[in-house]
C-alpha positions as CSV (number, residue, x, y, z in Angstrom):
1,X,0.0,0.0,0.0
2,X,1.4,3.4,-1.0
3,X,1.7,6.4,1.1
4,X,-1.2,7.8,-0.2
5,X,-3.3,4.6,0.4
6,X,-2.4,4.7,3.7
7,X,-3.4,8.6,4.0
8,X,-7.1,7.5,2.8
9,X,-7.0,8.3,-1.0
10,X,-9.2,6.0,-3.0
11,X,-7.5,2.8,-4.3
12,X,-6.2,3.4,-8.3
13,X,-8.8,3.5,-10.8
14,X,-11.3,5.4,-8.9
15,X,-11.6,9.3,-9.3
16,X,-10.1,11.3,-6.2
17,X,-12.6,12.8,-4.3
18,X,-13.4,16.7,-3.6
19,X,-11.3,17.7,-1.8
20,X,-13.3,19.1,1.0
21,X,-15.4,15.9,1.4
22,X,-13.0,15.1,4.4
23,X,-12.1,16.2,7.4
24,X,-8.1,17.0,7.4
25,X,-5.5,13.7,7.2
26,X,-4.6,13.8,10.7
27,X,-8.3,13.7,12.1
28,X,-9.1,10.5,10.0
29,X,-8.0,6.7,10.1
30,X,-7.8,4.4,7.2
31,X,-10.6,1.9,6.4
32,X,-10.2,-1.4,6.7
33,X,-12.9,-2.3,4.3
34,X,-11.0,-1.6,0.9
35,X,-14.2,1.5,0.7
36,X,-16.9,-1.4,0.3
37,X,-19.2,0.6,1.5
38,X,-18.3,3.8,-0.5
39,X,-18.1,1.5,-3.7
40,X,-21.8,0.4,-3.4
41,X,-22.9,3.8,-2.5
42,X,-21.3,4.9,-5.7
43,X,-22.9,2.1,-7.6
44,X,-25.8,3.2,-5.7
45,X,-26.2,6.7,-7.1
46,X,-24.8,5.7,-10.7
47,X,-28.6,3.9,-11.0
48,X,-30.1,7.4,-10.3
49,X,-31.3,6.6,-6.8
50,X,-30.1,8.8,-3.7
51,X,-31.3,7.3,-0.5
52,X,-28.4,4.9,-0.2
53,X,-29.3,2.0,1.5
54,X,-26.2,1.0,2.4
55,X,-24.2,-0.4,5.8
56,X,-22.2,2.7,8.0
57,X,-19.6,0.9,9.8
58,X,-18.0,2.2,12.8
59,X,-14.9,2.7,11.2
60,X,-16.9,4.6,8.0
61,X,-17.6,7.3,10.6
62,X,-13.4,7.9,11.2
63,X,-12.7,7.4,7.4
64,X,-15.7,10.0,6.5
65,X,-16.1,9.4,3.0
66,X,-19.5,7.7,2.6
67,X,-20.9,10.6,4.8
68,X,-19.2,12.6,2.4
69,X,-21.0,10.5,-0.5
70,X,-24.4,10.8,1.2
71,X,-23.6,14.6,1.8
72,X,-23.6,14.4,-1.9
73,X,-26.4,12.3,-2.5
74,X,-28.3,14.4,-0.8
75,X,-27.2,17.3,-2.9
76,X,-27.9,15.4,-6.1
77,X,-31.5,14.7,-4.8
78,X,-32.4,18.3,-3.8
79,X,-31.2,19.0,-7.7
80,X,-33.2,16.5,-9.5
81,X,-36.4,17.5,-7.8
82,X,-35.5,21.1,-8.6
83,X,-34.9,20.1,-12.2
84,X,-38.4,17.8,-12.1
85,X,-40.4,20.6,-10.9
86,X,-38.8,23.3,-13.6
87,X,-39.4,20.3,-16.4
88,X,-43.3,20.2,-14.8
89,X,-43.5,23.9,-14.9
90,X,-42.2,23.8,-18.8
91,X,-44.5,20.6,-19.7
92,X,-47.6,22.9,-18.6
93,X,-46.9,25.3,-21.7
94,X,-48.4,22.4,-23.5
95,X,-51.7,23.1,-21.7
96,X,-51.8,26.5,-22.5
97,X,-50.7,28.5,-19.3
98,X,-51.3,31.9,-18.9
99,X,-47.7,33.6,-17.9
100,X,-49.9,33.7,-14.2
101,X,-50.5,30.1,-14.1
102,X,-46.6,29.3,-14.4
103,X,-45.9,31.5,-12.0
104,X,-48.0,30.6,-9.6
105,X,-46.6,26.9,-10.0
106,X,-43.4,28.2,-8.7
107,X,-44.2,30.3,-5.7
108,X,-45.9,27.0,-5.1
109,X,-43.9,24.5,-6.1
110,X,-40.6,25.5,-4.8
111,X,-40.5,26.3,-1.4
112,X,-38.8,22.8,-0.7
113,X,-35.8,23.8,-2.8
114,X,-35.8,27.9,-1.6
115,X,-36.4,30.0,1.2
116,X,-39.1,33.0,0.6
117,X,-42.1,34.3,1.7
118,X,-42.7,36.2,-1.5
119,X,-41.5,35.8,-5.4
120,X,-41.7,38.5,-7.6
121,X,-41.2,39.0,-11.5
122,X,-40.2,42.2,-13.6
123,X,-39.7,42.4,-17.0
124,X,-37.5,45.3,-19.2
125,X,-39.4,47.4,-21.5
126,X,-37.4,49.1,-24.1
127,X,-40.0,51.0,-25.9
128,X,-41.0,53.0,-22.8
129,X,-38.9,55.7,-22.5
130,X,-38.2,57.9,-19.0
131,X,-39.6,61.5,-19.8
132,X,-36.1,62.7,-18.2
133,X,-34.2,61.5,-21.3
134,X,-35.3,57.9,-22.3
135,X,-33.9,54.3,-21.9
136,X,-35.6,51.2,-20.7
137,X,-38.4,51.0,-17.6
138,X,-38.1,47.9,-15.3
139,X,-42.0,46.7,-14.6
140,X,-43.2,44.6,-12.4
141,X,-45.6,42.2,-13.8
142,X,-46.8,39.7,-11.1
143,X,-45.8,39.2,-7.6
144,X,-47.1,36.4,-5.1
145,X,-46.4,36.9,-1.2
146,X,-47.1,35.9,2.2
147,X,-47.7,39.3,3.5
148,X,-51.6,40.3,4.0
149,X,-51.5,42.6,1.0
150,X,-49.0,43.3,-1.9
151,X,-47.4,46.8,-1.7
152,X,-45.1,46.0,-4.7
153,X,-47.6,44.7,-7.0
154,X,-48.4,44.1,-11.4
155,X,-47.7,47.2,-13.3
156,X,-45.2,49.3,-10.3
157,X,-43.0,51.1,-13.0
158,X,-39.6,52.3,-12.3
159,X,-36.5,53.7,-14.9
160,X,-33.8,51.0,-15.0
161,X,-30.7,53.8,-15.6
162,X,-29.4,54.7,-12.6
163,X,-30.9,51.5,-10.3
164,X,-29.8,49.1,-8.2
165,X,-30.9,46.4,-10.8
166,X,-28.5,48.1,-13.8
167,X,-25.4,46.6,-12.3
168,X,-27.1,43.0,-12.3
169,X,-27.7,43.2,-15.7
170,X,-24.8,44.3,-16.6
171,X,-22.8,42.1,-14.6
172,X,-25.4,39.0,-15.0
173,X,-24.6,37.5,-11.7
174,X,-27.2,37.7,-8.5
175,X,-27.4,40.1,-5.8
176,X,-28.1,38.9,-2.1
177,X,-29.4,41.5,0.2
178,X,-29.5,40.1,3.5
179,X,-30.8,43.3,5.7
180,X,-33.3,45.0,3.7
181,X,-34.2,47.6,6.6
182,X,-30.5,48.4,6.9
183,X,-30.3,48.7,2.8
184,X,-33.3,51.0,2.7
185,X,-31.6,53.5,5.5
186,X,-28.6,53.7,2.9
187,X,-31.0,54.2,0.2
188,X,-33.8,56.1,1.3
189,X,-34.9,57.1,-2.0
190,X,-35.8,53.8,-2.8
191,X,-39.3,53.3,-3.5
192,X,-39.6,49.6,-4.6
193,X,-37.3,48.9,-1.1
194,X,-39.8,50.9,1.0
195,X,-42.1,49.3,-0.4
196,X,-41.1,46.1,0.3
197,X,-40.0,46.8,3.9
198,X,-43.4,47.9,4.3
199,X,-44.8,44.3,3.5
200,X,-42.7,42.9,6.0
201,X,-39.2,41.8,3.3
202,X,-36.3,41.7,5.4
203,X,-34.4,40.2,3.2
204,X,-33.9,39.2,-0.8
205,X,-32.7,38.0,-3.7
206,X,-32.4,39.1,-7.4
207,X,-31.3,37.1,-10.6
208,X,-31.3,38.3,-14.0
209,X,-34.2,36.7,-16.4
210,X,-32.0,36.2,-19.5
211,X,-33.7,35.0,-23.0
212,X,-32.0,35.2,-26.6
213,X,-28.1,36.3,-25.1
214,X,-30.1,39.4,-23.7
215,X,-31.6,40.8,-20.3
216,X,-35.5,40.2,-20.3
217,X,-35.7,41.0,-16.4
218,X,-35.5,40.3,-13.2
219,X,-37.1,37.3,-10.6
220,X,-37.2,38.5,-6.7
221,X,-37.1,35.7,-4.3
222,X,-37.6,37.7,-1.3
223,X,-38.1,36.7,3.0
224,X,-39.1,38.0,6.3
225,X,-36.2,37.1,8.2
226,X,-32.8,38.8,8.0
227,X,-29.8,36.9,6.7
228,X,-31.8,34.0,4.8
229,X,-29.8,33.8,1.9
230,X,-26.5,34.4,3.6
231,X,-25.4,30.7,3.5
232,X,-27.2,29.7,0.9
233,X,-25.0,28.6,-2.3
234,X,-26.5,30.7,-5.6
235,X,-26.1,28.0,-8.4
236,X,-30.0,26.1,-7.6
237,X,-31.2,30.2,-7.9
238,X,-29.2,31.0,-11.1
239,X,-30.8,27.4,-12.4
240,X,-33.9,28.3,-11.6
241,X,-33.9,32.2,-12.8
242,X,-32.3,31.1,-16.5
243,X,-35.1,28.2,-16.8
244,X,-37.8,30.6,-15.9
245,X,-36.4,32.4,-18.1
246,X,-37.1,30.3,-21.5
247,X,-40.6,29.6,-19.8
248,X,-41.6,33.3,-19.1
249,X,-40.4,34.3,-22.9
250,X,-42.3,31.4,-24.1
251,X,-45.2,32.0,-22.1
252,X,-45.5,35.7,-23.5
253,X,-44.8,35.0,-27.2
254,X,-47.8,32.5,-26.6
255,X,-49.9,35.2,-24.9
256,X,-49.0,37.9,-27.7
257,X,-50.3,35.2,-30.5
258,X,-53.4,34.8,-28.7
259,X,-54.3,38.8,-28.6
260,X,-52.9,39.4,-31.7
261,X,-55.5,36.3,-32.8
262,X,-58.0,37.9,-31.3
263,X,-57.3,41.4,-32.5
264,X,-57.6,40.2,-36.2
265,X,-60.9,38.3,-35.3
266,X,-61.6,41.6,-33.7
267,X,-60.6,43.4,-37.0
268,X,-62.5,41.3,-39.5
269,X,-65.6,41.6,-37.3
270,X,-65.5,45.1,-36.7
271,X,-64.8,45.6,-40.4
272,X,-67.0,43.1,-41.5
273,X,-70.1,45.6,-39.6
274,X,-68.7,49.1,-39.6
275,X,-68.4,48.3,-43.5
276,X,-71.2,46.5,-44.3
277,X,-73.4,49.3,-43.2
278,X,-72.5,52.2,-45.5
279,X,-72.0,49.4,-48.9
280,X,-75.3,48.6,-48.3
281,X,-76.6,52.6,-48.2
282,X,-74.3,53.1,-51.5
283,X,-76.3,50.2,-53.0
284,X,-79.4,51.8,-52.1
285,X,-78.9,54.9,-53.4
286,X,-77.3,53.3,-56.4
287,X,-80.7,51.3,-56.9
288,X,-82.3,55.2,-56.4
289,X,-80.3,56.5,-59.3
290,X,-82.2,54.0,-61.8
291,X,-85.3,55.7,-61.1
292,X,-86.1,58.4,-64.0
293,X,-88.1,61.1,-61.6
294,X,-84.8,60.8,-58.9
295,X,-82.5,61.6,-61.6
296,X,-84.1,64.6,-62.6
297,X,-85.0,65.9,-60.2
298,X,-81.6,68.3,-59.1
299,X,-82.6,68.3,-55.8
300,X,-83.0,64.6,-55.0
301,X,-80.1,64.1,-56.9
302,X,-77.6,66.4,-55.3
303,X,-78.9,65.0,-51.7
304,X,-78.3,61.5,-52.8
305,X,-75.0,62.3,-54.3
306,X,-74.0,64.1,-50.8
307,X,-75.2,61.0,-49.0
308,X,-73.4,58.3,-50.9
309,X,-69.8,60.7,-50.9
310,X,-70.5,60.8,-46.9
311,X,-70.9,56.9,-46.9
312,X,-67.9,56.6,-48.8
313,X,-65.6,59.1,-47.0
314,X,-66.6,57.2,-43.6
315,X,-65.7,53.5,-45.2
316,X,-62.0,55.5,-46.8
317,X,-61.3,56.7,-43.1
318,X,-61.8,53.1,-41.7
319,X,-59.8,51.7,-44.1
320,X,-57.3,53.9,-43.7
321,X,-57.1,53.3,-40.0
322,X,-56.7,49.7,-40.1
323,X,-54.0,50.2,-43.0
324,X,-52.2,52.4,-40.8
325,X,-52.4,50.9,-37.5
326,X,-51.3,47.4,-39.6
327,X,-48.5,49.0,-40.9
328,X,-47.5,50.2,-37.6
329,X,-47.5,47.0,-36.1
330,X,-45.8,45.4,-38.4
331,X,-42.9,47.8,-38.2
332,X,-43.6,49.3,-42.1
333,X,-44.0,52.2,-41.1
334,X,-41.0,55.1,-41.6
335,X,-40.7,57.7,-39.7
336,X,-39.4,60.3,-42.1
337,X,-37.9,63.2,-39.9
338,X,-37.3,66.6,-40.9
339,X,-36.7,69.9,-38.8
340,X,-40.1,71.4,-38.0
341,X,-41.2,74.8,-36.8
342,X,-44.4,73.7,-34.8
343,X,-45.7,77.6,-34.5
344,X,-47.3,77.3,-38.7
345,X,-48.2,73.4,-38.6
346,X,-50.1,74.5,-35.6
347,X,-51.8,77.3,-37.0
348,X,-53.0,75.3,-39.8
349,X,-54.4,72.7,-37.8
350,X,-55.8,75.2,-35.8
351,X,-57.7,77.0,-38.7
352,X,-59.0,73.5,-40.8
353,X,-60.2,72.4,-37.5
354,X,-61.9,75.7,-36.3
355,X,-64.2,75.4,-39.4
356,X,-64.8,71.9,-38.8
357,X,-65.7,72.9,-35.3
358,X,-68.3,75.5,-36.0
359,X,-70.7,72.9,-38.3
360,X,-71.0,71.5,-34.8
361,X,-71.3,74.5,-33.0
362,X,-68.2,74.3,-31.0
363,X,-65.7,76.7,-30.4
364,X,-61.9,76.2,-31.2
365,X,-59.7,77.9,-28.8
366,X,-55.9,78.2,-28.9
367,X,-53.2,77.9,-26.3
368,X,-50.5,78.2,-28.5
369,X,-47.0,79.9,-27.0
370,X,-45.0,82.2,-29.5
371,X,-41.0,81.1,-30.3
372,X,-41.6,77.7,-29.8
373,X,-38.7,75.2,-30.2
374,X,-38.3,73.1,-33.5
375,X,-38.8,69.6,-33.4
376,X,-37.1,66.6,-35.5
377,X,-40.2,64.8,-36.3
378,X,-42.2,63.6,-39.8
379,X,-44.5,66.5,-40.4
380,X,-47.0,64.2,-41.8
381,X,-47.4,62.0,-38.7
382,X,-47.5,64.5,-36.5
383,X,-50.6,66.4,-38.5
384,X,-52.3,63.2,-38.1
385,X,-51.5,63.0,-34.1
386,X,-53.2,66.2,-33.9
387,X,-56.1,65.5,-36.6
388,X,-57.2,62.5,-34.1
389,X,-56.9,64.4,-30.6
390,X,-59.0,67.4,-32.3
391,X,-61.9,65.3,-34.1
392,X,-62.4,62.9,-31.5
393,X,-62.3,66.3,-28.6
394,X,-65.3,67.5,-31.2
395,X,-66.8,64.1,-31.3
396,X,-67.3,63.8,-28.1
397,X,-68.1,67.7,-27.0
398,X,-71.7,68.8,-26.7
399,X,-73.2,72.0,-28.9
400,X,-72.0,75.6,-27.2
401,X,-68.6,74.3,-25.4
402,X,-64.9,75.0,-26.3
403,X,-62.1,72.5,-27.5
404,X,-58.8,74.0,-26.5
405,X,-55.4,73.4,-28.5
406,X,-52.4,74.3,-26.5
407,X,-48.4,73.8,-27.2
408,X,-45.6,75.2,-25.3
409,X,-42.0,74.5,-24.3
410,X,-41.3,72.4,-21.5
411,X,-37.9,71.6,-20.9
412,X,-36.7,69.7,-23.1
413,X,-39.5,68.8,-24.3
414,X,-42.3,70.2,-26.6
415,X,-45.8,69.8,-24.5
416,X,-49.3,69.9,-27.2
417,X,-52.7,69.3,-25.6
418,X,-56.6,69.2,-26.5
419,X,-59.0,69.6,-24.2
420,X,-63.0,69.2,-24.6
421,X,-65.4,70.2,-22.1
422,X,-67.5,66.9,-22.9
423,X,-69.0,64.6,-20.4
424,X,-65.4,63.0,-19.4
425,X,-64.4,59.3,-18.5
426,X,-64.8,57.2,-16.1
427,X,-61.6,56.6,-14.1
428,X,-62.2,52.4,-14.5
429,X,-62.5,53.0,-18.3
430,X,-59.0,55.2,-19.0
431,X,-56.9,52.4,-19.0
432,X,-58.8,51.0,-22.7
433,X,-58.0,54.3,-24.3
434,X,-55.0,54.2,-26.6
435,X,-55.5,50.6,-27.1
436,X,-57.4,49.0,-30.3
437,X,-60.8,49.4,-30.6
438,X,-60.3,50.7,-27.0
439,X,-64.3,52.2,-26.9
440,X,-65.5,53.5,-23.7
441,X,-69.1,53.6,-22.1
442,X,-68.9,57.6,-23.5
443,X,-71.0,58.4,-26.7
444,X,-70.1,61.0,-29.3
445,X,-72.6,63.8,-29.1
446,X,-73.6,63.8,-32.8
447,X,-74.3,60.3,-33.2
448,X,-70.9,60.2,-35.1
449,X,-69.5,56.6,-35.7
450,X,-65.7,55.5,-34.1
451,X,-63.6,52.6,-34.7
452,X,-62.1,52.7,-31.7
453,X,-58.8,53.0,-33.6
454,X,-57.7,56.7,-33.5
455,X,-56.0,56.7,-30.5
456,X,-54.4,53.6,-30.7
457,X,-52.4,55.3,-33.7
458,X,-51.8,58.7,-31.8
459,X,-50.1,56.5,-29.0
460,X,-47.5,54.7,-32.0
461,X,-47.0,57.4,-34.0
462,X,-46.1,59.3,-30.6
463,X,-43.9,56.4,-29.1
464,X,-42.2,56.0,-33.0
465,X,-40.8,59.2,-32.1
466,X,-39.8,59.1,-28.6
467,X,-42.7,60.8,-27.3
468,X,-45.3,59.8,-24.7
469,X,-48.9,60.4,-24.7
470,X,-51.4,60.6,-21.7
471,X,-55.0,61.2,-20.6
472,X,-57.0,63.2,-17.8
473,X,-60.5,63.2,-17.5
474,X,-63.4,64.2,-14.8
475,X,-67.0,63.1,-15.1
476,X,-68.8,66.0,-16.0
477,X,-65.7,68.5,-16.9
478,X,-64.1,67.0,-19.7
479,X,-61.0,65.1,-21.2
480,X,-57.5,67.0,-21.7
481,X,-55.1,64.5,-23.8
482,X,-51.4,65.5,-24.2
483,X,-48.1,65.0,-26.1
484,X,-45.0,65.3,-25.1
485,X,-41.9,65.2,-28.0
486,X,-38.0,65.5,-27.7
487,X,-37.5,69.1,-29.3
488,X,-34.9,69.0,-31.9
């Protein structure tokens, strides 16, 4: 027997083992049992079972190596179940989760592998850009806890320049905070923290969601006591975070395919009615026109001629909405900039729509600063930005009240608003404005037809060039919608 035989090394053939699996040389004595036992509780584990069922001699417990080996096991165990559960999470794409459903398997599934009393996802949007001078928003979009209510819940926004989480992404490793209450005193400013405190996190932590080589977000594994994850190795949480991952991305390309399914079943309905009614009044009057007296008469003729142009015009604009917001979505639309003075654009728009206005008997006032700022921006998008807001603030505006058009400077920024003085919108109902065929329980005063797709546009066209768009409204006062875009 060599030296190193009789220091406890495994006989030759065998791989060495780790080489903190014992205890050091001097605390151990040799075993006299050629590592029997540590031989079947390898052959044990090579069949992919980890209970080991095997004899612990007294002189196993001086050698230490089979407790190393079931030390092992034990960590091979707790990594198989991990791995079963993630694989049971990904086999339930098959029946059609909702992005919800898969996370609610883990906050329920996993508390056997991780310590938390709360698990929380955000996600990275890149085309929602901070007012302050763009880049990406970090939002939360679900967020499961143990605390009587969620402080930190769906849709809490925050920039991602300039946070905590920026240095996670771009170092793609996790970050452990172990003493939230003593992390928020450092950072006071902190609102997700303090919000968290507030629900009773004491400590936390963060991986990176990465899908496609790139950052998609962030997964919170969060507890109420101090100094949980302290000990804790992070390999099981990086596993977990970078199969989430691929489940999450998967789970939301699924979901978009479903709305955008729906939205063209929504489209070829909605067509399919908002057309069919003024083809069939074209008919009609076409079937009209055959009659000898109608065509004669100048009169008759001129009012069905005015009728079938209006029918026409209404079925053009429809069109032309759906081929716009189509092109939009698909990313065929380009945005072709040019440097604008905004003070004549304005004043056009302001004088088309103030004739438009009086047919209804509404009064177009202006709000319009002198010396505004140019802007970089495609003239012909931005006429139809304004176009929508003002004929949808008429739409909706009752006889003998005023539409407003206002611009002015504002920073660094160029701030245009319409405002109606119609019957306003219900606070529940703002968050389907902006979106397709986004209608609300509000009627337009005229009896004046809406595809609910006017908006929707403003919003793109706005975002396509870096701008945001937003609403205010009171029942009984009125609507004010503004735009806010980069000056040049």
């Amino acid at each position: 027997m060599t030296p190193a035989d009789r220091a406890g090394s495994p006989p030759s053939g065998q791989p060495p083992l780790a080489e903190n699996a014992t205890s050091p040389a001097a605390d151990r004595q040799p075993c006299p049992h050629d590592f029997g036992p540590c031989r079947e509780a390898l052959d044990h584990l090579a069949t992919g079972r980890f209970d080991l069922p095997v004899r612990l001699e007294p002189a196993c417990h001086a050698c230490g190596r089979l407790e190393a080996i079931r030390q092992a096991a034990e960590t091979l165990q707790r990594r198989a179940e991990a791995s079963a559960d993630l694989l049971q999470l990904t086999a339930r794409l098959t029946a059609n989760a909702t992005l919800d459903d898969v996370l609610d398997g883990v906050y329920e599934g996993f508390h056997r592998h991780i310590p938390y009393d709360r698990i929380g996802v955000s996600l990275i949007e890149e085309d929602q850009k901070a007012a302050e001078g763009g880049g990406p928003w970090v939002r939360s979009i679900w967020a499961r806890s143990a605390a009587p209510q969620v402080l930190l819940g769906r849709d809490f926004r925050a920039p991602l320049a300039g946070s905590s989480l920026q240095a996670i992404i771009e170092t793609g490793q996790p970050r452990i905070l172990n003493d939230l209450e003593a992390y928020l005193a450092e950072h006071p400013r902190s609102a997700s923290t303090r919000l968290i405190v507030e629900e009773g996190v004491r400590a936390s932590l963060t991986c990176p969601l990465r899908a496609g080589g790139r950052p998609i977000g962030f997964l919170f594994f969060s507890s109420f006591r101090t100094a949980t994850y302290q000990s804790l190795h992070q390999e099981l949480f990086t596993r977990v975070a970078d199969n989430l991952s691929i489940i999450v991305e998967r789970t939301m390309a699924y979901q978009r395919l479903v709305e955008l399914n729906s939205l063209k079943n929504r489209f070829l309905g909605i067509a399919a009615h908002d057309l069919r009614s003024p083809l069939a009044l074209v008919v009609s009057f076409l079937d009209m026109l055959e009659d000898p007296d109608l065509v004669n008469d100048p009169a008759q003729r001129t009012r069905i001629f005015g009728r079938m142009r209006a029918a026409a015009t209404r079925m053009l604009g429809m069109v032309n909405d759906l081929l716009d917001l189509s092109a939009i979505e698909s990313g065929q639309v380009q945005i072709t900039r040019e440097t604008v003075d905004p003070g004549p654009l304005l004043a056009e728009t302001f004088e088309h729509h103030s004739l438009l206005a009086q047919r209804k008997q509404i009064a177009l006032r202006r709000e319009i600063a002198d010396g505004l700022p140019p802007l970089s921006v495609d003239p012909r998008r931005l006429q139809q930005v304004l176009d929508n807001l003002l004929t949808n603030a008429a739409k909706f505006s009752p006889k003998g009240t005023t539409v407003t058009l206002g611009a002015r400077a504002d920073g660094g920024q160029l701030h245009l608003w319409v405002a109606d003085q119609g019957a306003g919108i219900p606070p529940d109902e703002l968050p389907r404005l902006f979106k397709e065929f986004g209608k609300t329980s509000v009627r337009p005063t005229d009896g004046e037809k809406s595809t609910g797709l006017g908006l929707a546009i403003v919003k793109k066209i706005v975002e396509l060039h870096g701008g945001t768009v937003g609403v205010t409204s009171e029942v009984g006062k009125g609507s004010t919608f503004s735009v806010r875009l980069p000056l040049a």
